[in-house]
N, C-alpha and C positions, 0 to 999 in steps of 0.2 A: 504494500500500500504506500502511495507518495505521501510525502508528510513533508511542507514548508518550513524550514526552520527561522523564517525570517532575516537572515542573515542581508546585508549592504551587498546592491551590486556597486564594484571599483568602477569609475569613472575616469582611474588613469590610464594613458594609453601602455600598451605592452610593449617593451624593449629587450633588447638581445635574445637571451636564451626562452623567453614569454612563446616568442612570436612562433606561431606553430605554422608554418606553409610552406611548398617545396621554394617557393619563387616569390623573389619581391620588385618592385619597379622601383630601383633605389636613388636617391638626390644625394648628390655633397655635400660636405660641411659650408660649401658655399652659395648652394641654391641650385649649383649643375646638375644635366641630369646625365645618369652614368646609364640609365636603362635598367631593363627586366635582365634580373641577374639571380643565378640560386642562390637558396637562404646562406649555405655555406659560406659563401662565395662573399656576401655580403656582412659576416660575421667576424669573418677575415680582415677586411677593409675596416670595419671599426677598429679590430684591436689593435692595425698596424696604424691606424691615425688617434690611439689613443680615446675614442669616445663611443658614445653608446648608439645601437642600432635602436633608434625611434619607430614604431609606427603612426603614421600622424593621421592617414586614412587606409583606416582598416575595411571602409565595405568596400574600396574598390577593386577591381579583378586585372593583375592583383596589388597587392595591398602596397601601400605606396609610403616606404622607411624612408628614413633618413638620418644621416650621420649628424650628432649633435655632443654635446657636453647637457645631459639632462637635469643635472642638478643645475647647472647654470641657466636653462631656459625653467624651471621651476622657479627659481627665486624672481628671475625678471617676469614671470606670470605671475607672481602675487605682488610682485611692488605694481604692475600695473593696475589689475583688479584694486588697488587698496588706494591708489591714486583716484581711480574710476571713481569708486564711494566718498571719497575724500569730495572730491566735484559735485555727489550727485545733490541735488536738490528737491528738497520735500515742500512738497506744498504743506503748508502750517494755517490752520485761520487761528488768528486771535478774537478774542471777546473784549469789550467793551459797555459795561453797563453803567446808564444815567439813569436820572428822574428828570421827570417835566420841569419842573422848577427849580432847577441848579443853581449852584450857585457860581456868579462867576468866575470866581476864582477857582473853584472845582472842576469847572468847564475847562477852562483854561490847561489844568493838570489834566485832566483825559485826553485834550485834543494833544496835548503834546505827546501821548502813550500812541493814541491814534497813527501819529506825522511816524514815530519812532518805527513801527509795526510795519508802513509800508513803505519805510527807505530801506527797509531790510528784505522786502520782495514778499511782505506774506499778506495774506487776506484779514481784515479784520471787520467780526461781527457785531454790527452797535445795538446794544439792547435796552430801549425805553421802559422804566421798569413804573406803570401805575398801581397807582394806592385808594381806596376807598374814593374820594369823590374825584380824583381825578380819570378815571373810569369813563365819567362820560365828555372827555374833554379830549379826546385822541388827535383832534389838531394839533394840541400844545407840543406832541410830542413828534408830529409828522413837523411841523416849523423845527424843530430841532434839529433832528435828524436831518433835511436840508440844509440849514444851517451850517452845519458840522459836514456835509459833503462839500458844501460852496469852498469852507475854509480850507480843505486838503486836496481841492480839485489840480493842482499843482502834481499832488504825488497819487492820488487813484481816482477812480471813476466806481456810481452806483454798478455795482453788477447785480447786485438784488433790491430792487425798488422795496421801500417802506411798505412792511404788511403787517394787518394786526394777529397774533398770536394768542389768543386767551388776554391776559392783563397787562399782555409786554405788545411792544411793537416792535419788529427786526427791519434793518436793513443790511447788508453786507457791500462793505467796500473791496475794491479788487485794486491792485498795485500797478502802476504805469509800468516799472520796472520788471522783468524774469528775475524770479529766485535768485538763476545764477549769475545776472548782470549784479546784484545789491552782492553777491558775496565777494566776485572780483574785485566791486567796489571796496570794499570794505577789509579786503586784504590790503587791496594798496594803498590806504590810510594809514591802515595801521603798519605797512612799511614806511610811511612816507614819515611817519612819526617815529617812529623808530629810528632814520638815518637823521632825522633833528634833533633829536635826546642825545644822539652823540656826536653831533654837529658841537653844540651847546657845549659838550662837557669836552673837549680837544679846546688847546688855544693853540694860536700862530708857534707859540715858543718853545713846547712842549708838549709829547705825548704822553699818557702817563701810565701808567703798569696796568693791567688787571686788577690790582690788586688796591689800587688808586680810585677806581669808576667810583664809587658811592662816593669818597670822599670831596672829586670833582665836583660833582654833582650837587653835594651839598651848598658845596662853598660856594657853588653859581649861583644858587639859589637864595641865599644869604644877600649876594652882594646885587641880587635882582631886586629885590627886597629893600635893600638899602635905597639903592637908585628910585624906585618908585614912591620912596619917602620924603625924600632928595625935592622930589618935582613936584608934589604932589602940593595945590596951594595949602594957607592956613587957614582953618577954619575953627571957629567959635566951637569950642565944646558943648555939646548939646546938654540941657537944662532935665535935672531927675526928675522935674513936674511934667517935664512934655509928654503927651501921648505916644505911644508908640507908634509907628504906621502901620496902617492896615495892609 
């Protein structure tokens, strides 16, 4: 009686002594092709070049090896693949939830979370969130939501028009930007920042160790510090009665 044991099928391809066929159609280490030669024949040729007989396509008649270094094309197959994912980009939606009646200062703090969401290439969902008598006033919340697309119209457009949900109203913004245009962006920021932090911290006179960096660093910032004390006019120290600002 057959009985499955479950076991993995290999997905690596079979090399040297694997390959069971009298005859192979064999390539060189350099891409030539050397032609239908026996397996022997071709088992020969790896060892006297030092590398492994690959098959790279096994359905075809017949199967079609080639002389390679396998360990060296395995590692450069996973730095690729992991480069690949490195790149790949996910679509993300973020959430954003108000009330009809915000405050604007509040406003203010979400729309900047909003601007933040789709310089980064991701979808962001605005969710109007009504309470007891605001229920029957879904304009208030449709003017908002507007609102709040006019202000980011710059970085997305509605991809989901305002609709009501039970006691919420949704709209979803979509980003001008691809995912993977806002990451490239955003690498080379953040190298661009990188080669001015040590821009900053090098002078004309002097380079200074490894082992100097923080110290530099400090001391520039210190003396930035200083300078913008330096220039900065004078002004009347403010009175402990005065109100704070709002």
């Amino acid at each position: 009686m057959w009985c499955y044991r479950g076991g993995s099928i290999s997905t690596e391809p079979r090399i040297n002594d694997r390959i069971r066929v009298p005859e192979v159609r064999l390539v060189g280490p350099s891409g030539e092709q050397v032609g239908i030669v026996p397996l022997a024949k071709a088992l020969e040729l790896a060892q006297e070049y030092d590398l492994d007989l690959v098959e790279v396509a096994a359905s075809a008649r017949p199967p079609v090896c080639k002389l390679m270094d396998y360990g060296k094309f395995k590692y450069e197959s996973a730095m690729k693949a992991r480069e690949a994912r490195k790149n790949q980009a996910h679509t993300v939606i973020k959430e954003m939830k108000l009330r009809p009646k915000i405050d604007p200062h509040d406003y203010d703090t979400k729309k900047g979370h909003v601007v933040r969401f789709l310089k980064q290439g991701d979808k962001v969902k605005i969710t109007i969130m009504f309470r007891g008598r605001e229920q029957s006033r879904p304009e208030l919340g449709y003017r908002l939501l507007q609102r709040l697309a006019s202000d980011v119209e710059d970085l997305g457009f509605i991809e989901s028009n305002p609709k009501q949900d039970g006691r919420n109203m949704i709209m979803v913004l979509g980003p001008h930007k691809k995912k993977t245009e806002a990451m490239a962006e955003a690498r080379e920021a953040q190298a661009a920042r990188k080669a001015e932090r040590q821009g900053v911290a090098l002078t004309d006179d002097e380079v200074p160790s490894e082992d100097a960096d923080v110290e530099v660093e400090e001391t520039t910032d210190e003396v930035a510090s200083a300078e913008v004390a330096e220039d900065a006019p004078d002004e009347a120290p403010a009175s402990p009665e005065a109100p704070a600002e709002a």
